[in-house]
N, C-alpha and C positions, 0 to 999 in steps of 0.2 A: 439507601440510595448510593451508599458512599461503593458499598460491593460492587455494586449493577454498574457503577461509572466506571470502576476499575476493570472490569472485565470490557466492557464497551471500547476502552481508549488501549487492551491488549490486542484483542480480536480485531479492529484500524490499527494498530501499528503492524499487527501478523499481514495484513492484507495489501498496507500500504508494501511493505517489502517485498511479499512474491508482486506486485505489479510491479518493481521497480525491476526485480531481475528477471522476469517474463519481457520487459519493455527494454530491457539491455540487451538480450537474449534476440530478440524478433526483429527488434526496432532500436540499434545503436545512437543512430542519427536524428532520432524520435524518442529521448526520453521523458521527455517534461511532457508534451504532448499525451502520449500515452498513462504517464500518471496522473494527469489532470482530467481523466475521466472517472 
């Protein structure tokens, strides 16, 4: 399990980051917003 978690908490960190510079990128003014989806 210990694998499976570590891949789980790379693959959310990869996703968290392109929505943060997708949502910098689109939506300046709307960043928290946008990654809080």
């Amino acid at each position: 399990m210990d694998a499976l978690g570590q891949i789980l908490v790379v693959v959310y960190t990869q996703y968290n980051n392109e929505i943060r510079l997708i949502s910098t990128r689109l939506q300046p003014s709307f960043p928290l917003g946008v990654a809080a989806i």
